[in-house]
LOFINU-250692 format. One record per residue (C-alpha): x, y, z; residue in three letters. Coordinates in steps of 0.001 Angstrom, whole numbers, padded with zeros to 6 digits, always signed. Example, Ala and Ser with C-alpha at 12.3 -4.5 7.8 and 13.67 -1.06 7.14 Angstrom:
BEGIN
+012300-004500+007800ALA +013670-001060+007140SER 
end
This chain:
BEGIN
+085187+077641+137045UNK +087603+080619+135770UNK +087948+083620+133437UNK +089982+082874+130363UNK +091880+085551+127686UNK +091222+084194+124769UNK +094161+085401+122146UNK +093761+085117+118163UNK +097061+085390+116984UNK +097104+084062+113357UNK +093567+083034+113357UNK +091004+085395+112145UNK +087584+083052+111699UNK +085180+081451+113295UNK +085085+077759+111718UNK +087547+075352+112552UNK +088652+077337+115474UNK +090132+075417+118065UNK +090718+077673+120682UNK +086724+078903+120738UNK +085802+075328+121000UNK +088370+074478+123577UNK +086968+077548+125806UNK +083283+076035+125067UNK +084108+072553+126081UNK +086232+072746+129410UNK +085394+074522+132723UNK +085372+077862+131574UNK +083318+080488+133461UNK +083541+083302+130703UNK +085755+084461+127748UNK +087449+087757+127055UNK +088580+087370+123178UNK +091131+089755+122217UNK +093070+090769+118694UNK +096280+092739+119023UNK +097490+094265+116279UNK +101460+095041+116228UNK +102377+098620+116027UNK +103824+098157+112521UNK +100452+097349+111425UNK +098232+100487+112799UNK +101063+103593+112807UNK +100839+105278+109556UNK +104155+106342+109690UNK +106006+102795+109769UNK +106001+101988+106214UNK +107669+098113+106721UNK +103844+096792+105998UNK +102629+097477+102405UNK +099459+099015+102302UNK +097564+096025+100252UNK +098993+094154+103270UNK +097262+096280+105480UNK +094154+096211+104267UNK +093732+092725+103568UNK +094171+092405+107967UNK +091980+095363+108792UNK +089404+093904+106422UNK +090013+090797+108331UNK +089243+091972+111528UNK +086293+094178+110941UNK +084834+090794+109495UNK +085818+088348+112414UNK +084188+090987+115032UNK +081247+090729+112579UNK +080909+086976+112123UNK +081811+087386+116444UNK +078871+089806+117420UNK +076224+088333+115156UNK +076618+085006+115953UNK +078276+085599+120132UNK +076475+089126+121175UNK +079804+091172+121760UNK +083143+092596+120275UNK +086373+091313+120377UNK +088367+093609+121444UNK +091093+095001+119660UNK +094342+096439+120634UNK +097665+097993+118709UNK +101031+097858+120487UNK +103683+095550+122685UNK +102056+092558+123758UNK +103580+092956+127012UNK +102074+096521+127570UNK +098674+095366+126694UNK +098755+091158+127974UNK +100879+092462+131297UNK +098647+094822+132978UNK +095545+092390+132570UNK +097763+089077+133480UNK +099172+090845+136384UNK +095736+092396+138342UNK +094023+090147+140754UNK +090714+091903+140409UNK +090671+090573+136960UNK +090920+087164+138192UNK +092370+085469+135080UNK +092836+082263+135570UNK +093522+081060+131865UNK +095584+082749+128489UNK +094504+080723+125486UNK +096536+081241+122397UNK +096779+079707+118775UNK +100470+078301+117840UNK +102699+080243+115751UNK +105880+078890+114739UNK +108080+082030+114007UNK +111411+082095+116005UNK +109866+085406+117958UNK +106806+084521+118742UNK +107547+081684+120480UNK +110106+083037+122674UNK +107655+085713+123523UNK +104982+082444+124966UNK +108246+081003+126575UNK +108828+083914+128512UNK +105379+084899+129301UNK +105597+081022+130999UNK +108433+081425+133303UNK +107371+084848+134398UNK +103893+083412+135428UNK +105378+080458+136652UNK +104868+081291+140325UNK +101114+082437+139438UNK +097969+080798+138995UNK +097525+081745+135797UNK +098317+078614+133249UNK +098958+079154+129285UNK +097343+077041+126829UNK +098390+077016+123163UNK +096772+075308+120577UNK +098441+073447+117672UNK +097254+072950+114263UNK +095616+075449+114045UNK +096868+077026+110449UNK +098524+073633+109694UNK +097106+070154+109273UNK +100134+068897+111371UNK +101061+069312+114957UNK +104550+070598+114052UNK +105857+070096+118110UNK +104728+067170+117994UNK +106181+066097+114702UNK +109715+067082+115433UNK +109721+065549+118673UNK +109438+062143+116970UNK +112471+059886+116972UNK +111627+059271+113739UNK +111953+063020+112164UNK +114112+064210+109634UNK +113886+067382+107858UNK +111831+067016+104955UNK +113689+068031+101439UNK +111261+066479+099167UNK +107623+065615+098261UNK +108769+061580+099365UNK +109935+063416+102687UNK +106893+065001+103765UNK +104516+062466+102420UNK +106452+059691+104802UNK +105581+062373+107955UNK +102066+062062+106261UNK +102078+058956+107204UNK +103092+058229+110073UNK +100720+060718+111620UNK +097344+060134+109480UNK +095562+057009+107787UNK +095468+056873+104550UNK +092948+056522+101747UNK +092791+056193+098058UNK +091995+059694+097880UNK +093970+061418+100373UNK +094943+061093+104173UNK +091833+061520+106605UNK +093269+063988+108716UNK +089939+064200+110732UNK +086664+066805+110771UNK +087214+070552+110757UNK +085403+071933+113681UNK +082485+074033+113294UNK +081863+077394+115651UNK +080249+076323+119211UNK +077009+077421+119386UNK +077426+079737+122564UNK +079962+081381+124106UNK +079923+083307+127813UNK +081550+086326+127544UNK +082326+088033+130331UNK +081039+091851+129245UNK +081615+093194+132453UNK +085320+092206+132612UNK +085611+093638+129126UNK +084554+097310+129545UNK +086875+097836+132587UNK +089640+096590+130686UNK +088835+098927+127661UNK +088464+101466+130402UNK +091901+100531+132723UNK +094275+103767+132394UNK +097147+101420+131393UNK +095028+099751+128600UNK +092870+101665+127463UNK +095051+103948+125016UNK +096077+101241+123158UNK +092098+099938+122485UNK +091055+100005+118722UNK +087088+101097+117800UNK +085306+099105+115315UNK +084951+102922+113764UNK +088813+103758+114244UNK +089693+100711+111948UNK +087108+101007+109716UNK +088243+104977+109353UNK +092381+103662+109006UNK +090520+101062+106195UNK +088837+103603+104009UNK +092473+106410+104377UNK +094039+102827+102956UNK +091393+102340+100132UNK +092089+106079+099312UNK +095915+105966+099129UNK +095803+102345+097151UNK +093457+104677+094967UNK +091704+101565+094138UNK +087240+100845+093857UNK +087741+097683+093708UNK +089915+094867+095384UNK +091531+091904+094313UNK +091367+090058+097459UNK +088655+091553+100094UNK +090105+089854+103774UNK +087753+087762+105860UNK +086270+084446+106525UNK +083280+085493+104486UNK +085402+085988+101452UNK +087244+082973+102396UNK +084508+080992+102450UNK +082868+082278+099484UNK +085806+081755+097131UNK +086380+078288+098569UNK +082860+077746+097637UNK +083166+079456+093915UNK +086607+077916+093300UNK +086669+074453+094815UNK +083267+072886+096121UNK +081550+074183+092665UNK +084648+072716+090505UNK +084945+069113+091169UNK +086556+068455+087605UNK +088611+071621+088450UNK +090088+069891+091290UNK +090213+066633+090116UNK +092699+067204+087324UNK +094521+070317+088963UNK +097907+070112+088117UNK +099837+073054+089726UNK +102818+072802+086944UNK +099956+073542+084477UNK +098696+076459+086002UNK +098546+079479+083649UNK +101032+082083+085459UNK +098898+085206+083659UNK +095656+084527+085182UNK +092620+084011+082936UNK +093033+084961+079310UNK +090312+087738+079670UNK +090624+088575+083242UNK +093764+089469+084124UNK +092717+090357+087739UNK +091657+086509+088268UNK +094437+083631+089032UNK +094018+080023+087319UNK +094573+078393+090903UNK +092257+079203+093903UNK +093409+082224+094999UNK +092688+080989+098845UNK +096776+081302+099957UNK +096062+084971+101117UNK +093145+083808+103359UNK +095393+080743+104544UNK +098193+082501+105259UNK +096490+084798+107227UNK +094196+082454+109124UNK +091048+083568+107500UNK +090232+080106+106106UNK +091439+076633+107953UNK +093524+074243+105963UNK +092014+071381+107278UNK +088816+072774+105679UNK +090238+073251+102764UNK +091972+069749+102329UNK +088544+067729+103261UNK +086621+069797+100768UNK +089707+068493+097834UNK +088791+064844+099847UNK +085474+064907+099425UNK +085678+065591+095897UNK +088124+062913+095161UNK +085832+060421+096887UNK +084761+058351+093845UNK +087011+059808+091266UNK +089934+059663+088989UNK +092125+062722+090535UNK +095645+063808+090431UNK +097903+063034+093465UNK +100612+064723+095168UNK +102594+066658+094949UNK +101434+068659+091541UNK +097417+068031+093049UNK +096048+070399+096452UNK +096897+068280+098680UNK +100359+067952+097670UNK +100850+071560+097441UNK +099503+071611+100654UNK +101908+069267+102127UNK +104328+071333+100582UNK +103022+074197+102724UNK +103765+071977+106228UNK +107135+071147+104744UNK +108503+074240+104807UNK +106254+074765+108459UNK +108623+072230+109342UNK +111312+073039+108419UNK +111107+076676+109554UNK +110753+075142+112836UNK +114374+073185+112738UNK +116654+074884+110850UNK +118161+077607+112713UNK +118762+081119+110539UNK +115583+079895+108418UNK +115906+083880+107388UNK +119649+084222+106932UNK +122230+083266+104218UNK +124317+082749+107177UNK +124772+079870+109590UNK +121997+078185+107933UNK +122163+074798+106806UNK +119487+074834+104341UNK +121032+077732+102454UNK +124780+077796+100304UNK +126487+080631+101423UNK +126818+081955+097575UNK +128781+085161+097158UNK +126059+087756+095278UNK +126985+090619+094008UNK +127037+093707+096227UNK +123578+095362+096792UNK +122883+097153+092988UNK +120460+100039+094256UNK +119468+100598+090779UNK +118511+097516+089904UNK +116631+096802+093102UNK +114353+099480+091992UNK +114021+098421+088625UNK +113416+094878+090088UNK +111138+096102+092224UNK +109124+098777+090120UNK +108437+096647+087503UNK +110694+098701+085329UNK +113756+096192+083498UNK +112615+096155+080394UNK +111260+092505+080667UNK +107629+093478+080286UNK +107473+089898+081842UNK +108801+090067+085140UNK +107672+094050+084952UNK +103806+092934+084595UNK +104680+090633+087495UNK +106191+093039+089838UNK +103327+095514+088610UNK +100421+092994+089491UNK +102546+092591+092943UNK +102261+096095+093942UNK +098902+096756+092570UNK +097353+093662+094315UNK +099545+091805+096570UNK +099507+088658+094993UNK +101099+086963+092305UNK +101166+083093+090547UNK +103488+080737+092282UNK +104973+081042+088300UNK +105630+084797+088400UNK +107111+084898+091533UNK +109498+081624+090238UNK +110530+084091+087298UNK +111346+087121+088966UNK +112833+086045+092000UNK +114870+083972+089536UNK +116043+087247+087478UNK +116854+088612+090459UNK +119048+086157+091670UNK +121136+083620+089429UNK +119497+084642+086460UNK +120193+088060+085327UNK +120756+090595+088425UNK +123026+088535+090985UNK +121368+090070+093736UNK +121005+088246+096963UNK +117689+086526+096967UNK +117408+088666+101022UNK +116377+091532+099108UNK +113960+089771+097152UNK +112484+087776+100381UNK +112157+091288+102057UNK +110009+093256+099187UNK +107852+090048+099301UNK +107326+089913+102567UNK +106334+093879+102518UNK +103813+093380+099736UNK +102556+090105+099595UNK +099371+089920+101227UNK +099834+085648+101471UNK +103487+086462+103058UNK +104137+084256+105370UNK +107976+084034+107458UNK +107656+080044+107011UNK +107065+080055+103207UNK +108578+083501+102061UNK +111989+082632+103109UNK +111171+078578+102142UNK +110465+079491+098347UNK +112763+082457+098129UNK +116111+079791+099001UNK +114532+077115+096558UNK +114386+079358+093891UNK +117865+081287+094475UNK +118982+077590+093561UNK +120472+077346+097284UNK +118367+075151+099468UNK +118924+071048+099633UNK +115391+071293+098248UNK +116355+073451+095079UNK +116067+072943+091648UNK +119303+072442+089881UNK +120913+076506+089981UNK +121431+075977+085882UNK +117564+075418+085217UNK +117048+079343+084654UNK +114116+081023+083540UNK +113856+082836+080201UNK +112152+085916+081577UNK +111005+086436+077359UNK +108945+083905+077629UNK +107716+081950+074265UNK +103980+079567+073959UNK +106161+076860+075251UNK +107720+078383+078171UNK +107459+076152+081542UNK +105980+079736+082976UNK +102710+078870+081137UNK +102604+082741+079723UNK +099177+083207+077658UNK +101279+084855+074511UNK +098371+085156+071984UNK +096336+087760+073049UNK +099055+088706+075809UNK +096627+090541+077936UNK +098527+090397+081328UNK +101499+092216+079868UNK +099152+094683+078102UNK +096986+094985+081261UNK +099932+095727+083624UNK +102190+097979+080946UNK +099768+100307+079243UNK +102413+101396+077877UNK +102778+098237+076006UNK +098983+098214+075237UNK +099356+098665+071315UNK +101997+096052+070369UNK +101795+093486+068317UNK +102114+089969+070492UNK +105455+089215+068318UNK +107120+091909+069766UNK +105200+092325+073266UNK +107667+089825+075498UNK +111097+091397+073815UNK +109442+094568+072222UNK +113166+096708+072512UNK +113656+093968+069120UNK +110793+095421+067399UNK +111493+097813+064333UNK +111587+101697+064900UNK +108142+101773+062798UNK +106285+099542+064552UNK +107428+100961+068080UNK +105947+104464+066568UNK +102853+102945+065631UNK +102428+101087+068821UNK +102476+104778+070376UNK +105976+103409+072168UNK +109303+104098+071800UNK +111801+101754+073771UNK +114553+103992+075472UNK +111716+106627+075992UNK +108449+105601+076527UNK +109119+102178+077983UNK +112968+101093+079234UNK +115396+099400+077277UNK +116472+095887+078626UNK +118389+096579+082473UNK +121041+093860+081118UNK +121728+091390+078417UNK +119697+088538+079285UNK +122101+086040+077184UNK +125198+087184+078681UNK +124047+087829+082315UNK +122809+084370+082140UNK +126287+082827+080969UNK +128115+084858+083425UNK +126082+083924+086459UNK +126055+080419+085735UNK +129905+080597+085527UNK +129838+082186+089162UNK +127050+079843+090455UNK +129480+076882+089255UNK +132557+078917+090954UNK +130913+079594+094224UNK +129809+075739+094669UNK +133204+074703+093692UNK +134880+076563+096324UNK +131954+075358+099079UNK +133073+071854+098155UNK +136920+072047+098712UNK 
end
């Protein structure tokens, strides 16, 4: 019998959650679950986290120690700081008696190195390290790569093969087995818990319930917002998978991501066309094996789509990139990395970064976009295809970097596997790209491939007020409306609303030409 730390890293619910029912099932004499929050998360005055960000993980929290002490009796407790400072002290004192450090799996290049050497410095103890796989993937990626048989996936064929060879498969979708539910009892070890919280070199890095519930509501009043687009948490998790996806069979059955609408519902702008679950996914709120047996048990019976445009397939898009952030060194880098051209950009254009980024370029659609992305967090998997598009081969000839780096700031679904992953398909650079001359038209028309509602046009009147009296002719390109119908839309291009940042026509032409250039001189 021993003590084990148990450690959520990237997994923030009770359901499907390995590492509880690994602790409940073995030899375990008592738990002591702890959170730690990085220190660019919890000091104010690092700004690399956006606040929507923020609030989406203290929300998060406050709701696992919830869901924890209803259903468990105690707190987890939560820290802010270096791992090492906080995991060291409590690893390294014999009173404590640790015998076991239980962790989920997280696949970034840093984290992992961090487990690796947190092995060979216990090496000589007594203390082993367990971490979990799968637990915010359906695959074991370890596992996976290890295969003789692996290749890096570049396409939907690619990953459905892997599929494949590591599930049975159905008519309806690959039985990946049962999601676990919570274990019905836990032994935590209280005692153990209150002298840690109490230890000189621990204690002053120990987070309240009321100290992040106080850091939540100075959040709420700087976002200067009532009401939230995505609330964090299981619950919320739950509740939308519920609302979006066990209540919409037909929904599901025919979802076609392609088809998507990329300004939310006509008359909510606030409400995406897909599920809206990638926030609580990416941050470990809501298991994706949950999520893919609830699509499963739907299609049971029933004429569906498939893969890859159906949920499954866009969740074995997801493990593809999981994947392939795993084996491709410089994932993040345009350099040394063989999944990414080394394409000359332009030099870094401060002024249209900001534009880009501020939602002011005169393209009311990529500035309702950006707009929605501060404001919220979140935007359609078609957006973010048109503006990171702009921003790269399209119009700015910007390196997509910058781009990645504002996402990953804002987006509260960021995630290092699939930020960088979509950011070098859509720069046109990746083995998995589209071809670099398919560009978006950020004016989008009622046939556009960005599935624009341009009727009523009430994302791009939502998002520009500004904007809120034109006529939908005009609303997409309004710098060609007439003088007289700018005044009596109460806005006057140049003035009250900026005039185009470039020529979308000839921007277009010339960065094709250099796209063309670049590859050219890649291939002699």
């Amino acid at each position: 019998m021993s003590k084990s730390i148990v450690w959520f890293r990237n997994i923030l619910r009770l359901h499907d959650n390995p590492l509880l029912h690994w602790a409940s099932v073995e030899e375990i004499e008592s738990i002591i679950p702890i959170y730690i929050m990085e220190e660019e998360w919890f000091n104010d005055e690092i700004n690399e986290i956006g606040l929507n960000r923020k609030k989406f993980l203290y929300e998060s929290l406050l709701n696992l120690n919830k869901n924890f002490k209803t259903k468990y009796g105690k707190d987890i407790l939560i820290f802010h700081g270096n791992s090492s400072e906080i995991l060291g002290p409590i690893l390294e004192n014999l009173d404590f008696d640790i015998k076991w450090l239980l962790c989920d799996y997280c696949q970034e290049p840093s984290k992992r190195l961090y487990i690796n050497n947190l092995k060979e410095n216990l090496v000589n103890s007594d203390i082993n390290i367990k971490v979990i796989p799968a637990v915010n993937t359906i695959l074991d990626i370890e596992k996976v790569i290890a295969s003789k048989k692996f290749n890096n996936p570049k396409s939907s064929k690619d990953i459905e093969k892997i599929f494949s060879e590591n599930f049975d498969n159905s008519p309806h979708g690959y039985l990946i087995g049962d999601s676990l539910t919570p274990p019905e009892t836990l032994n935590l070890n209280q005692k153990l818990m209150d002298i840690l919280i109490n230890n000189s070199l621990i204690s002053k890095f120990y987070i309240t319930e009321d100290i992040l519930k106080n850091k939540l509501e100075k959040l709420i009043l700087k976002l200067k917002k009532t009401d939230s687009y995505f609330i964090g948490g299981e619950d919320e998790a739950l509740e939308r998978l519920e609302r979006k996806v066990s209540q919409r069979p037909d929904f599901i059955n025919s979802f076609s991501k392609p088809n998507t609408i990329s300004t939310n519902i006509e008359d909510n702008p606030m409400e995406p066309t897909t599920t809206g679950l990638s926030p609580y996914l990416s941050n470990g709120c809501i298991s994706p094996k949950l999520l893919w047996n609830e699509c499963l048990k739907i299609h049971l019976n029933s004429e569906h789509t498939s893969p890859p445009v159906s949920l499954h397939g866009q969740l074995m898009f997801r493990e593809m990139f999981y994947l392939l952030s795993r084996t491709v060194d410089n994932w993040d880098n345009d350099v040394d990395n063989s999944n990414c051209k080394p394409i000359q950009w332009g030099e870094y254009d401060e002024l249209k970064i900001k534009a880009w980024e501020s939602g002011m370029t005169g393209f009311p659609y990529i500035d309702a976009m950006m707009r929605q992305l501060e404001s919220t967090g979140w935007m359609h998997h078609l957006g973010r295809h048109a503006v990171s598009c702009f921003l790269t081969r399209g119009q700015l000839w910007q390196n997509w970097k910058y781009g990645r780096d504002i996402f990953e700031k804002k987006l509260v679904d960021s995630d290092w596997a699939l930020n960088n992953g979509n950011w070098l398909w859509l720069a046109g650079v990746a083995p998995f790209s589209m071809p670099y001359y398919r560009i978006y038209n950020p004016c989008p028309d009622a046939k556009s491939s960005l599935n624009a509602e341009t009727g009523k046009a009430n994302f791009i009147r939502h998002w520009i007020p500004e904007l809120s009296n034109f006529p939908s002719k005009y609303i997409f390109e309004p710098h060609l409306a007439p003088l007289n119908i700018q005044q009596d839309s109460n806005c006057i291009i140049g003035e009250n609303y900026p005039h185009p940042i470039v020529d979308r026509k000839q921007t277009r032409k010339a960065n094709l030409l250099l796209f063309k250039e670049s590859n050219e001189q890649l291939s002699n």
